[in-house]
C-alpha positions as CSV (number, residue, x, y, z in Angstrom):
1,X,90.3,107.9,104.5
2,X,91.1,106.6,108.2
3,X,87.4,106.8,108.8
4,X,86.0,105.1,105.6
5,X,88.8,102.6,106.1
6,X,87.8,101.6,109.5
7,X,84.1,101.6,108.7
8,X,85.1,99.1,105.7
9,X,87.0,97.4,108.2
10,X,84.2,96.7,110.7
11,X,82.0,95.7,107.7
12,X,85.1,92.9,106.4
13,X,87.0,95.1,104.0
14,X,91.0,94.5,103.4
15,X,91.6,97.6,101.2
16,X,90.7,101.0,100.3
17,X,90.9,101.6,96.8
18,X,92.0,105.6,96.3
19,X,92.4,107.8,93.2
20,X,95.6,108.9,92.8
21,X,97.3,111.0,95.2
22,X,99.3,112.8,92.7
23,X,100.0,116.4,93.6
24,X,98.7,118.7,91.3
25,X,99.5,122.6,90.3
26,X,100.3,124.9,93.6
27,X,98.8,128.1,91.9
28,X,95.3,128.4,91.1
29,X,92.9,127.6,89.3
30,X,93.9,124.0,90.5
31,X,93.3,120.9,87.5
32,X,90.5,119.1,89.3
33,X,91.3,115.6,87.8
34,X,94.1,113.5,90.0
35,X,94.7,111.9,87.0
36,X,96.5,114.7,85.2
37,X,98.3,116.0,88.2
38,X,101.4,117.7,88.0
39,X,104.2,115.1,89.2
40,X,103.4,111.2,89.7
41,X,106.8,111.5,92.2
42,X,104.5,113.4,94.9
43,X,101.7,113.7,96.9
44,X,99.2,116.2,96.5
45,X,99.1,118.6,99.9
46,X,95.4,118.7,100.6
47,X,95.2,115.6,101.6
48,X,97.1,116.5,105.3
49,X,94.9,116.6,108.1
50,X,95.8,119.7,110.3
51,X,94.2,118.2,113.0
52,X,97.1,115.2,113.3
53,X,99.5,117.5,112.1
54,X,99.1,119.9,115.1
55,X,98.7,116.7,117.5
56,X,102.2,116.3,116.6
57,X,103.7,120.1,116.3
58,X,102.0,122.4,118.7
59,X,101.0,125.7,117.8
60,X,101.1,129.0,120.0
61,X,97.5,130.4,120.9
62,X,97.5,132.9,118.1
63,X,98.3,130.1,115.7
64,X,95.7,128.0,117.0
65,X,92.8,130.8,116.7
66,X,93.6,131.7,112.9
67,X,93.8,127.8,112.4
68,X,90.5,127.4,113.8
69,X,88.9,130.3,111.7
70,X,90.4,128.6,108.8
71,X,88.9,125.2,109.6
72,X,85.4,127.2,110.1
73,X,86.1,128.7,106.4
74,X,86.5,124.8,105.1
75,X,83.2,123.6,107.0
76,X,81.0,126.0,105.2
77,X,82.4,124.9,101.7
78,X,81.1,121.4,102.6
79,X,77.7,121.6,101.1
80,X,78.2,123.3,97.8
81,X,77.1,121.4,94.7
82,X,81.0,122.0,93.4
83,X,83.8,121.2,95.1
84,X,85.8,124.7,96.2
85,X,89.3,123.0,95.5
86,X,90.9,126.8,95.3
87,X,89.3,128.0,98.2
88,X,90.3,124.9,100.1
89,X,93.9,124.9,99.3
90,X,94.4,128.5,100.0
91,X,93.0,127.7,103.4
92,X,95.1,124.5,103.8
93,X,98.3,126.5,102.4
94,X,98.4,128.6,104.7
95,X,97.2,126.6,107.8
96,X,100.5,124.2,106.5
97,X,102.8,127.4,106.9
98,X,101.8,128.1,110.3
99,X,102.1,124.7,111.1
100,X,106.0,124.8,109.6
101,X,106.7,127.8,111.4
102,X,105.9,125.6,114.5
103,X,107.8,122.6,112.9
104,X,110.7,124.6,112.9
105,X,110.6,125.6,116.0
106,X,109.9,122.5,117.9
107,X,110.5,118.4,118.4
108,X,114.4,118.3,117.6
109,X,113.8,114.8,117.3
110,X,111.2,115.2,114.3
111,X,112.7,117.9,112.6
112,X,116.2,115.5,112.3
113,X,113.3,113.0,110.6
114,X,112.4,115.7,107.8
115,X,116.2,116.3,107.3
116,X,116.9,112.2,106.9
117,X,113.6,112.4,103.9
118,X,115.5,115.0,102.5
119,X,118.7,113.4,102.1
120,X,116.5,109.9,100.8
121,X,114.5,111.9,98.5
122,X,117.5,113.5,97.1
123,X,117.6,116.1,94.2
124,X,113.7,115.0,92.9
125,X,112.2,116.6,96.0
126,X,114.2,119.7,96.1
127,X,113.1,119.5,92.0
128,X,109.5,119.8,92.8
129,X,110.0,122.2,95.7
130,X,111.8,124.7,93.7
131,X,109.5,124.6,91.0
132,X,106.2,125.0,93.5
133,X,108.0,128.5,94.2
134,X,108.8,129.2,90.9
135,X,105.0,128.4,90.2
136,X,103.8,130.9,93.1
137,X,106.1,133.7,91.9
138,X,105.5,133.2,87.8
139,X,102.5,131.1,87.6
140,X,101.4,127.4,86.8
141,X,102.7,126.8,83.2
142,X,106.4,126.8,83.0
143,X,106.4,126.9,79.1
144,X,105.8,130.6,79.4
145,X,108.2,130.7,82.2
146,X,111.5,133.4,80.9
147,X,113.6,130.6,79.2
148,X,116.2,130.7,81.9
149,X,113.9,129.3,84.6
150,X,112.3,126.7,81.9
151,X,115.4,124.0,83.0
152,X,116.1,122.6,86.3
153,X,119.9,123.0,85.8
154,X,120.3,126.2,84.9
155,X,122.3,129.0,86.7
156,X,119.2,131.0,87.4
157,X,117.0,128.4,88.2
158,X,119.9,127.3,91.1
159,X,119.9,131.3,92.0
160,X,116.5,131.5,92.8
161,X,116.4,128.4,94.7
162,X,119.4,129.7,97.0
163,X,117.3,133.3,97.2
164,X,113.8,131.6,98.1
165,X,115.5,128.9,100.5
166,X,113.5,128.8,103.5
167,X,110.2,128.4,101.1
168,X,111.8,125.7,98.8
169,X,112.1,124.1,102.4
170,X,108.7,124.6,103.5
171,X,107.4,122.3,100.1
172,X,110.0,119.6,101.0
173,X,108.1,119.9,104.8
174,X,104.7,119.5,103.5
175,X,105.8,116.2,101.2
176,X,107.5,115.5,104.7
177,X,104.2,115.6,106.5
178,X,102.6,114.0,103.9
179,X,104.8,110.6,103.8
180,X,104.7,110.7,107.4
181,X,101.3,110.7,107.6
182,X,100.8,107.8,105.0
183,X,102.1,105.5,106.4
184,X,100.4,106.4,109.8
185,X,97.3,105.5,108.2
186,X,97.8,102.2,106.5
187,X,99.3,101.1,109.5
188,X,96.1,102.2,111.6
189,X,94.0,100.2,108.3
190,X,96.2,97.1,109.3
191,X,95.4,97.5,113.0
192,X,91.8,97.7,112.6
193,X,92.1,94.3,110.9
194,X,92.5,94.7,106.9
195,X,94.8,92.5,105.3
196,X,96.2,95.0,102.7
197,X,94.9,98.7,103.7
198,X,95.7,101.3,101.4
199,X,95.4,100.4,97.6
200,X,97.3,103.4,95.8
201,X,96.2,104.6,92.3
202,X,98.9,105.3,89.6
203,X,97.9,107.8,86.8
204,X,99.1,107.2,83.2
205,X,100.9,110.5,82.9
206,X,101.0,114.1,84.1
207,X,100.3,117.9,82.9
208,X,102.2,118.8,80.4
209,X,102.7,122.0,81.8
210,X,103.6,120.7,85.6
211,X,106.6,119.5,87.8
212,X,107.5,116.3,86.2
213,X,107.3,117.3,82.3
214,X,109.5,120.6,83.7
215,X,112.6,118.1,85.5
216,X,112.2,115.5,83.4
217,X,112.1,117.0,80.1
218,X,114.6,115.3,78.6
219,X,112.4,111.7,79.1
220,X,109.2,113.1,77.7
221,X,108.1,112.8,74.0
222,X,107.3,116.2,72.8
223,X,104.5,117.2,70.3
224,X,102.2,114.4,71.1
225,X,99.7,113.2,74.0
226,X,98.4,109.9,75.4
227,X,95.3,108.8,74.5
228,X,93.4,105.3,73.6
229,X,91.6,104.2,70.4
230,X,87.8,104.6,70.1
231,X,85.5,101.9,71.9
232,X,82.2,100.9,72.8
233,X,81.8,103.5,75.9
234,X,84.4,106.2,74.2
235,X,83.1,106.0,70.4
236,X,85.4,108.9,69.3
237,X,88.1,107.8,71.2
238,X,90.0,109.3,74.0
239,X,93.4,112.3,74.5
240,X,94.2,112.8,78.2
241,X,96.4,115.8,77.4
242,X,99.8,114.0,78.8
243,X,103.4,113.4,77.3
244,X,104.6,110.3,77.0
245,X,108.3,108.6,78.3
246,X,110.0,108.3,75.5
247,X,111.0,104.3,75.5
248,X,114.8,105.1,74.2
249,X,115.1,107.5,77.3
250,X,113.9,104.8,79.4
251,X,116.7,102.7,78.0
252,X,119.0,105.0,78.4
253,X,118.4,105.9,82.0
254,X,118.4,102.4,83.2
255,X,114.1,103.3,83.5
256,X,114.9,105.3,86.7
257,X,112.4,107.6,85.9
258,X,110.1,104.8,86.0
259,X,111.2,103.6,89.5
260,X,111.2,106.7,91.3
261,X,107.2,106.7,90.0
262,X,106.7,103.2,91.7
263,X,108.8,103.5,95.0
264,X,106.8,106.6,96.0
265,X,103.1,105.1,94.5
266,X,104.1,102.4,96.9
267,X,105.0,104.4,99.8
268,X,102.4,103.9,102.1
269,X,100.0,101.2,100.5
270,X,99.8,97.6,100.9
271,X,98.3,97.3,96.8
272,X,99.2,99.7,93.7
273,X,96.7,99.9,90.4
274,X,98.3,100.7,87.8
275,X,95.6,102.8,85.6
276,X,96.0,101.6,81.5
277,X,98.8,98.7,83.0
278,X,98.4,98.4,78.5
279,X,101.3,101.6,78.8
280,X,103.6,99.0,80.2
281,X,103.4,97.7,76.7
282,X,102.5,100.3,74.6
283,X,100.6,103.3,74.5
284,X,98.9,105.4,72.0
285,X,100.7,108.2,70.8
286,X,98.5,111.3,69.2
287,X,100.3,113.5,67.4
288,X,99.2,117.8,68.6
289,X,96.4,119.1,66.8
290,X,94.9,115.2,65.5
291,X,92.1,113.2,66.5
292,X,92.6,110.6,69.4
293,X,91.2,108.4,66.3
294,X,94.3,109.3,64.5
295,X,96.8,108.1,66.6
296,X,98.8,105.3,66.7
297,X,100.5,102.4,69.3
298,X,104.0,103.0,70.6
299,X,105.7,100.0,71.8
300,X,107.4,99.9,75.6
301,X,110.2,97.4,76.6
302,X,107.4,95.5,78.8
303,X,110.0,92.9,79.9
304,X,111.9,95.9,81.7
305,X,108.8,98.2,82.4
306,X,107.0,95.2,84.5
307,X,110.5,93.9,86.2
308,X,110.6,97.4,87.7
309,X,107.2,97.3,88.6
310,X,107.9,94.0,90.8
311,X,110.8,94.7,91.6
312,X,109.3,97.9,93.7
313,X,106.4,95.8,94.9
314,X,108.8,93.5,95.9
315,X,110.1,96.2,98.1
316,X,107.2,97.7,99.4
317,X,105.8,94.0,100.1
318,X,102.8,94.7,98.5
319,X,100.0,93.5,95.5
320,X,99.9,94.8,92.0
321,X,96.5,95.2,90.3
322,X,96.5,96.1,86.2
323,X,94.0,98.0,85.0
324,X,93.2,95.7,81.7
325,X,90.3,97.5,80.4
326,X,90.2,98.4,76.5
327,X,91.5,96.6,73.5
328,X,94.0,94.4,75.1
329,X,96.8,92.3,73.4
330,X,97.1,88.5,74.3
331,X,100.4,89.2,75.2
332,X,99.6,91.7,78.0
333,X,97.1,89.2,80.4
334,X,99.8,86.3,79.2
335,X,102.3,88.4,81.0
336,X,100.3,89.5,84.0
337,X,99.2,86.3,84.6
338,X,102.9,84.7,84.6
339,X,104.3,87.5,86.9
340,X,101.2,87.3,89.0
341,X,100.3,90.7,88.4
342,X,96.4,90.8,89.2
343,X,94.2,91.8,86.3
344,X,90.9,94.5,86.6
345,X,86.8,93.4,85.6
346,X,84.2,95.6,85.3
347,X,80.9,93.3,85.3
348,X,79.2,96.0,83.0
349,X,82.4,95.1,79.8
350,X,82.4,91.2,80.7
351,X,80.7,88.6,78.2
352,X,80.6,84.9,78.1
353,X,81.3,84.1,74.1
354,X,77.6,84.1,73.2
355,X,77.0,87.8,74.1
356,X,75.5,87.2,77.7
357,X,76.4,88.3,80.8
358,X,79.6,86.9,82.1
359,X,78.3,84.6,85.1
360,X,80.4,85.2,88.5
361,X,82.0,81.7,88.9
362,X,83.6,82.7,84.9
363,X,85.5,85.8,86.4
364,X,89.5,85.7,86.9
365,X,90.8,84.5,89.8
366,X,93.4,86.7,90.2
367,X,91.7,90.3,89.7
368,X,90.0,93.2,91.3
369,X,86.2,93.1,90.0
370,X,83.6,95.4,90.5
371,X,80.2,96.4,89.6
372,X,81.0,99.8,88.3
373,X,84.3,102.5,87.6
374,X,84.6,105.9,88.1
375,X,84.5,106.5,84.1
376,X,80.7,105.1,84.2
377,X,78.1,106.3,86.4
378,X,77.3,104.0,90.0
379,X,75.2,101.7,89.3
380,X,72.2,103.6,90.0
381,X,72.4,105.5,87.4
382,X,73.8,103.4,84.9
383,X,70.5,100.9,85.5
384,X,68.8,104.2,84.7
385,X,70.8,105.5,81.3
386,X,72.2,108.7,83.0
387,X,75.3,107.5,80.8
388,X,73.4,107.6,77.7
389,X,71.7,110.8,78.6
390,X,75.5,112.7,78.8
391,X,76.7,111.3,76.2
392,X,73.9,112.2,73.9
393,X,73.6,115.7,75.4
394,X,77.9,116.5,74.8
395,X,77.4,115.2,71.3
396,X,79.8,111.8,71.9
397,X,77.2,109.1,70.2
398,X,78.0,107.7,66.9
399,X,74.6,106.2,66.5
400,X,71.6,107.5,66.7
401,X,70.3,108.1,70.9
402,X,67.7,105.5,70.4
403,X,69.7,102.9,68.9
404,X,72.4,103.7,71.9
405,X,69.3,103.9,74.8
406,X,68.0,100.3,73.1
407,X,71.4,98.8,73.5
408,X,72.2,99.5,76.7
409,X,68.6,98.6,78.1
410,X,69.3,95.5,76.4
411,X,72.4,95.1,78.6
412,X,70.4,95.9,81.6
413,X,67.7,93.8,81.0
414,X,70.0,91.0,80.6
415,X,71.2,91.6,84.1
416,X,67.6,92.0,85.9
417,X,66.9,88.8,84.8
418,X,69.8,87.1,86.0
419,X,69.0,88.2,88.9
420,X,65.5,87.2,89.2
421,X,66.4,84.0,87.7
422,X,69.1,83.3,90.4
423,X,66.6,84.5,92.9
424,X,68.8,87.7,94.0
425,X,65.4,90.0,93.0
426,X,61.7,89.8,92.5
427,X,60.1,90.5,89.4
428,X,59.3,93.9,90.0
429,X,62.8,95.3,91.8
430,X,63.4,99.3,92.2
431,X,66.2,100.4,91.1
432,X,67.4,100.3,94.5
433,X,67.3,96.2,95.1
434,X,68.8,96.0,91.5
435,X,71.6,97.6,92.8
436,X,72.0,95.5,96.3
437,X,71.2,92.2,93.7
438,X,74.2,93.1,91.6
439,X,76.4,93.4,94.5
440,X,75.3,90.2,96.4
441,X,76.2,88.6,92.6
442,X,79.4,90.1,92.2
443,X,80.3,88.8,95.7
444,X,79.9,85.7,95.0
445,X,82.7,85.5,91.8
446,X,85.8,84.1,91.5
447,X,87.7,87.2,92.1
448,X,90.1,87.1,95.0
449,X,89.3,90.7,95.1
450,X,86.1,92.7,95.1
451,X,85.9,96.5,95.1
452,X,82.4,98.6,96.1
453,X,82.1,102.4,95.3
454,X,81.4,104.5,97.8
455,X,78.7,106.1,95.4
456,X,76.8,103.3,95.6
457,X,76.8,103.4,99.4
458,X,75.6,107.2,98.5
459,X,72.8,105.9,96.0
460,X,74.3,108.3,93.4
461,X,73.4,108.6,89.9
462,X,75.5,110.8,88.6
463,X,79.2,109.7,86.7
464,X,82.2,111.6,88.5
465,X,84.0,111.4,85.2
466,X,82.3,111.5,82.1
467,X,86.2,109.9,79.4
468,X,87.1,112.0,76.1
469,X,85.3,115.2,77.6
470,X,87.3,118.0,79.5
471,X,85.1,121.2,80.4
472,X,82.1,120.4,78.7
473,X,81.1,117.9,81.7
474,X,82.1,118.7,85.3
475,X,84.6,116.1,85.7
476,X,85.7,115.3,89.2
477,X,83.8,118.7,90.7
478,X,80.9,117.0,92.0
479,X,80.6,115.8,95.6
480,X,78.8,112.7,96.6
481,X,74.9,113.0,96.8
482,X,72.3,110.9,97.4
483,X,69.9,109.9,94.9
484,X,68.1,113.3,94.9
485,X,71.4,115.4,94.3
486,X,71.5,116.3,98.1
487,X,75.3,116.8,99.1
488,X,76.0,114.2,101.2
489,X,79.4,114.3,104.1
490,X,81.4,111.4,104.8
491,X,79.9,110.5,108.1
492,X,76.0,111.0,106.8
493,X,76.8,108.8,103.7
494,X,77.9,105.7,106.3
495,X,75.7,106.0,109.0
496,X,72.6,105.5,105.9
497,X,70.2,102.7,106.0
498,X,71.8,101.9,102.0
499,X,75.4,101.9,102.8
500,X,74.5,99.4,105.5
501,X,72.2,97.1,102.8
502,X,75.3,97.9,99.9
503,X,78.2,96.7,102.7
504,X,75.7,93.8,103.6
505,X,75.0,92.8,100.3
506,X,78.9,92.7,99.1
507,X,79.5,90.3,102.1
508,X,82.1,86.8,100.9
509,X,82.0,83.7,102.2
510,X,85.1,82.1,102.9
């Protein structure tokens, strides 16, 4: 992220939009989507880099070799046409534990710092810890955990903590380096000149079977899921497989569980989106074994839910961006726009009232557009129907293919020639200058804020996520390639002649 961030800096960017950072499951097979991780209260151990961490705890030679051999084992895994997640946390897991065994070991001064989180973090973090080592010695799904072990509190749960110490403290380490590490970066974002840095991601919910419905059971609703009515990109509707807070527990709890979500989703980031900010308000609630058509809305105190929100922004110092996408009540943009809570447009869902495309000087002022999402393919391949293509293949059209392919080359057509007309394109643009057109367009809206995907700097066509599927499509398994599928790294994707033209062609003006 340092290097994208300072790349995006060089090129004018303030932030760096991530997906969530939520950890997910310790044990293997590992959920590939980060938003259905396992706990919203903590970060996801991947994402350390090894190389700072040893920078900072030095490593005997022996150490240092098997580190390197892992590192070697990671490189190779680069170029496959899936991402290895399992194979890459097994590496990283154990390159973290020879790291701790060095942590222990070493600067007195750092290892007083991890004791200080510990006592911040409280009895959350030695929560999660405890039940990453319950995970490791009974496996990922604590509903078929023995029923002593399937509560927090209870007397066997507290013995096996005692017995497994030293690894319970290893997991409170890692979130440690983690935190540590965090805030090392936005402040190096900051430094290379962007005015906010980091921009966090909040998921909706978590696994039901993970660390947070586990220690907070008593909050969640049991026996239904999260979800949102059918629409014109998810015609059947969608379920996201996560247990909702209950609104009375909320109440009850003084919404704690809700604030120890937002301090650490703003740990480390100068802006938070809140994904489906609707589930400040209400949320739909589908009942096990229905249709996500079938559910229904579940109202949230939203007075409470959003003074929480601010209140932890207020703390952190930093912006809060709503994703606003969906059917929407009045009273939800009323509210975000009198607590200044920015709002989310996607240019592909925006309309002016006779059906055309919304015109950039029409967009909010106070939002975070875009061209594209990660639920729609980059804009490559959405100029090019991949989107219809899946859908039609997984079986998620209502309407015939060629009424659906008709439509949405209607809607594409009515952006080419917006963009010939405005003199952004010729008459005969590839898909290629359509793509640098729309972005030199969407540049120019009202938005204070303007977001570009990096798979458009890749000249992708294919969607990362593909809503209201779960193994039929590989969701969130796919690495960035360019427009011929060829696996693409980091470094190759920004040093390209198009990720130049895409940064150049998303330049403001003041």
């Amino acid at each position: 992220m340092r290097t994208l961030g300072e790349w995006s800096a060089e090129h004018d960017g303030d932030f760096v939009l991530v997906n969530p950072f939520h950890a997910p499951s310790p044990v293997t097979p590992l959920e590939p989507s980060p938003y259905l991780p396992t706990t919203r209260r903590f970060l996801d151990p991947s994402l350390i880099s090894i190389d700072d961490l040893v920078a900072s705890e030095p490593v005997s030679q022996e150490a240092g070799q098997r580190l390197a051999e892992l590192a070697m084992f990671c490189r190779q895994n680069h170029n496959r046409d899936v991402i290895d997640r399992d194979g890459t946390w097994l590496a990283k897991r154990e390159a973290l534990g020879l790291c701790y065994d060095a942590a222990r070991h070493g600067d007195e001064g750092r290892w007083h710092d991890f004791g200080a989180f510990c006592e911040l973090e409280g009895q959350g973090l030695i929560d999660f810890a405890t039940w990453t080592v319950l995970c490791e010695q009974l496996g990922g799904n604590w509903r078929d955990w023995p029923e002593e072990y399937r509560s927090p509190r209870g007397e066997a749960v507290d013995i096996f903590r005692q017995e497994h110490a030293e690894r319970v403290e290893f997991y409170c380490w890692v979130q440690f380096v983690l935190r540590d590490q965090g805030a090392a970066t936005q402040q190096r974002l900051r430094d290379a000149g962007m005015r906010i840095g980091v921009m966090h991601d909040l998921a909706v919910g978590v696994h039901p079977s993970g660390a947070d419905a586990w220690s907070l059971v008593d909050s969640l609703a049991r026996g239904v899921s999260v979800g949102a009515p059918p629409d014109q990109y998810n015609q059947l509707g969608q379920n996201w497989s996560q247990p909702p807070l209950r609104p009375d527990a909320l109440e009850r709890l003084g919404y704690e569980p809700l604030r120890d979500v937002l301090r650490a989703a703003f740990a480390g980031a100068g802006a938070l989106r809140i994904d489906h900010i609707l589930g400040l308000f209400r949320l739909w609630w589908v009942p096990e074994g229905r249709d996500a058509s079938e559910g229904t809305y579940v109202s949230y105190n939203h007075e409470a839910m959003i003074g929480a929100l601010l209140l932890e922004a207020e703390r952190a110092g930093a912006l809060v961006i709503g994703e606003d996408l969906g059917v929407v009540s009045e009273l939800t943009r009323e509210v975000m726009a009198e607590r200044q809570v920015y709002g989310t447009q996607i240019m592909w869902f925006e309309f002016e009232d006779d059906g055309t495309p919304k015109r950039p000087e029409h967009y909010r002022r106070e939002c975070l557009a875009s061209v594209t999402t990660h639920d729609l393919p980059p804009t490559a391949g959405f100029l090019e129907l991949r989107h219809v293509d899946i859908r039609n293949q997984l079986g998620l059209l209502t309407r015939s293919v060629e009424e659906e392919r008709a439509a949405e080359q209607e809607l594409v057509d009515a952006y080419r020639q917006q963009l010939v007309d405005d003199g952004l394109v010729g008459e005969n643009a590839s898909t290629e200058d359509l793509v640098l057109g729309l972005h030199k367009r969407m540049a120019a809206s009202s938005a204070k804020l303007f977001g570009v995907s990096l798979a458009d700097m890749a000249g992708d066509r294919r969607p990362i996520n593909q809503p209201g599927t779960f193994r039929e499509y590989p969701n969130w398994t796919l690495p960035l390639a360019d427009a011929h599928g060829t696996v693409l790294l980091l470094d190759e994707i920004l040093g390209s002649n198009i990720a130049t033209s895409v940064a150049q062609s998303a330049q403001r003006g003041e």
